[in-house]
GUVOTI-385825 format. One record per residue (C-alpha): x, y, z. Coordinates in steps of 0.25 Angstrom, whole numbers. Example, Ala and Ser with C-alpha at 12.3 -4.5 7.8 and 13.67 -1.06 7.14 Angstrom:
REM residues 2
DRENSE       X       Y       Z
DRENSE      49     -18      31
DRENSE      55      -4      29
REM end
This chain:
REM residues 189
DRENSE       X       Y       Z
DRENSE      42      69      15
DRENSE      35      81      11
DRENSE      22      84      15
DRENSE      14      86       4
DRENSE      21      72      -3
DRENSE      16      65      10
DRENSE       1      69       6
DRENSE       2      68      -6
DRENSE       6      53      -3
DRENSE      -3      51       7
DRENSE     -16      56      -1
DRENSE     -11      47     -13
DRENSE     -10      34      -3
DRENSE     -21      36       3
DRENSE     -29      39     -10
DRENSE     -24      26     -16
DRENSE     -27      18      -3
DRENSE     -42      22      -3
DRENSE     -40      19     -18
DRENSE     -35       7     -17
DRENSE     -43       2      -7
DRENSE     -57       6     -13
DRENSE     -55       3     -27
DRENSE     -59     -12     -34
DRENSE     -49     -11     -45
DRENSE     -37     -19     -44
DRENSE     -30     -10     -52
DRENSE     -34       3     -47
DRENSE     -30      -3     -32
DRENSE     -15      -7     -38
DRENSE     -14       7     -45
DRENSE     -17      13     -32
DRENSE      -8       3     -27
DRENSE       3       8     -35
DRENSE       1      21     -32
DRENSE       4      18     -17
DRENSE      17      11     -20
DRENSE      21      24     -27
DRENSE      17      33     -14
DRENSE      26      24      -7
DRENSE      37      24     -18
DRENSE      37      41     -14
DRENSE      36      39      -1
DRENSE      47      28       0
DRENSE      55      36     -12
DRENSE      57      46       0
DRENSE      64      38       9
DRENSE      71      28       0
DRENSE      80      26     -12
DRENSE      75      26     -25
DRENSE      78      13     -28
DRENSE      69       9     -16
DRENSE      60      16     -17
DRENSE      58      10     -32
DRENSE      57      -2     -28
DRENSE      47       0     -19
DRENSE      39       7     -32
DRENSE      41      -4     -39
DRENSE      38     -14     -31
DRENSE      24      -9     -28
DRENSE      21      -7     -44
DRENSE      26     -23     -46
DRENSE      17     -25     -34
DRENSE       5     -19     -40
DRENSE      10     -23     -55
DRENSE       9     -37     -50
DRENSE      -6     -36     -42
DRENSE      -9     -31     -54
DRENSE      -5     -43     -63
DRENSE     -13     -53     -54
DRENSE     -26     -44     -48
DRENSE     -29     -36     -60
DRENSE     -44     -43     -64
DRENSE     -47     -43     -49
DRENSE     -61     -36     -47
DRENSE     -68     -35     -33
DRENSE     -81     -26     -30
DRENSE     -79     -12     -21
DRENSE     -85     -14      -8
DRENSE     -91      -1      -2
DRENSE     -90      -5      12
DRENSE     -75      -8      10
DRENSE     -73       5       2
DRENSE     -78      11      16
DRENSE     -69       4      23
DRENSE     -57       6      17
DRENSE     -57      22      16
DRENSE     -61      22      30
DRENSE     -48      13      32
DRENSE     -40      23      24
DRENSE     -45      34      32
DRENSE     -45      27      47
DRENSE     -29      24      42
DRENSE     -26      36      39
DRENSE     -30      43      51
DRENSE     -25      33      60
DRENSE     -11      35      50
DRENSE     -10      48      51
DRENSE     -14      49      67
DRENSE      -5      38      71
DRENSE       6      37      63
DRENSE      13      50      66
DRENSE      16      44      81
DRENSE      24      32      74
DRENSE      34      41      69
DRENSE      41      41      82
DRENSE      41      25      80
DRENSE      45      27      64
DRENSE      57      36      59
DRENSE      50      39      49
DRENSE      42      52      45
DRENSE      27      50      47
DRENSE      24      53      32
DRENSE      28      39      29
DRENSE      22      33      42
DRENSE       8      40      39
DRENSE       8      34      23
DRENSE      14      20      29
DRENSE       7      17      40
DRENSE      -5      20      31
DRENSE      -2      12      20
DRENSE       3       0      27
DRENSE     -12       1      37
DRENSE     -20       1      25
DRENSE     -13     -10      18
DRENSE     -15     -18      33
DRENSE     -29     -13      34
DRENSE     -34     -17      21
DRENSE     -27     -30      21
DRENSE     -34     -33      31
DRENSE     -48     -30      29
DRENSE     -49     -32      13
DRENSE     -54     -47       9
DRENSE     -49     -44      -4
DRENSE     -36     -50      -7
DRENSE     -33     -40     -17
DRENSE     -34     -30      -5
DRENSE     -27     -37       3
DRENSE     -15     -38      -7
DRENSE     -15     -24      -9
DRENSE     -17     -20       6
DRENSE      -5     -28       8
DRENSE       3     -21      -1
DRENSE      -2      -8       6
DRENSE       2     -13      19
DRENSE      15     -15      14
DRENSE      19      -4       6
DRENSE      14       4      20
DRENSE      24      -4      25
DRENSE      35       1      16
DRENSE      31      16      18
DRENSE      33      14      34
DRENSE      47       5      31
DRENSE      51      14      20
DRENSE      57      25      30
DRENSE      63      17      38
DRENSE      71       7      29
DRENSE      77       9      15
DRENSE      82      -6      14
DRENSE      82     -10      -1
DRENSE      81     -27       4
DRENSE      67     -22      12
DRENSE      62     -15      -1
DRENSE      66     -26      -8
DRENSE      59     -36       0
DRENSE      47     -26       3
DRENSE      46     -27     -13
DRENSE      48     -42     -12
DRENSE      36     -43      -2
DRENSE      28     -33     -10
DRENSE      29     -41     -24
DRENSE      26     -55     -17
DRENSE      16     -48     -11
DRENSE       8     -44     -25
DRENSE      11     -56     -30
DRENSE       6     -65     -21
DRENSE      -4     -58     -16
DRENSE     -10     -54     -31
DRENSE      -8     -71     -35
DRENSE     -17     -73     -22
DRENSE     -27     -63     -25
DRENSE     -29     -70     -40
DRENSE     -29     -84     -33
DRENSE     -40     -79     -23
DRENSE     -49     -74     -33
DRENSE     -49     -84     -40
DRENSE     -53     -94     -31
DRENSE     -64     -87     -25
DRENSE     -70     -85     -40
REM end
């Protein structure tokens, strides 16, 4: 991958992560959302056939197309002190991303470009899953982590049945995780 297009991509991811994270609009987080499945869609375009890579596209706009059919009247107040703590996140990530993950490409055959935007992705996704109490965080941590999944697998595998099933446990997830989103807020109202 060219240089200039890996920080190109990068700066975008990372200006949608912070984005994502500090925002309390449902509809901002899923546009921010959609532009990292398109990152990905390049990045993964790359590597893969078309056809692959539009299925991943497509997946993530139904993913995000389907959150927002459920979530879209969710409201939640911004919290400063988790502001805080989510662009230190994305910074103490990065810097541990981009000192760390160069000495996994001897473990990796692939190029450290998609390890670097990867790795990131898929330890923010676990990050914030993990420390959100949100469940609409969680949901969309989740589906971070797993499209850093698909970044790292990307290289390495260009199987049509694990895209397939990648997008199966993509779609189920939206669905599921949207529907219990809904059902939890209303029974804490």
């Amino acid at each position: 991958m060219n240089e200039v297009v890996f920080l190109i991509l990068i700066t975008v991811i990372i200006f949608s992560i912070t984005t994502l994270l500090i925002t309390d609009s449902v509809r901002i987080t899923l546009v921010f959302l959609g532009v990292l499945y398109l990152c990905s869609f390049f990045l993964v375009l790359q590597i893969w056939p078309l056809g692959l890579a539009a299925v991943h596209l497509l997946t993530g706009l139904l993913t995000v197309i389907i959150i927002n059919a459920f979530c879209s009247r969710l409201t939640w107040q911004s919290n400063p002190p988790r502001i805080v703590l989510d662009i230190l996140m994305v910074v103490f990530v990065g810097v541990i991303t981009f000192a760390f993950v160069p000495q996994l490409t001897s473990y990796f055959t692939e190029s450290s470009q998609y390890l670097i935007i990867g790795f990131f992705l898929f330890i923010i996704g676990l990050l914030q899953a993990g420390t959100s109490q949100d469940n609409f965080r969680v949901l969309v941590s989740l589906l971070i982590f797993s499209l850093g999944f698909q970044v790292i697998y990307a290289p390495l595998e260009g199987s049509a049945l694990v895209t397939a099933l990648i997008a199966l446990i993509q779609i189920v997830l939206a669905l599921v995780g949207s529907r219990l989103v809904i059902k939890n807020r209303e029974e804490n109202q």
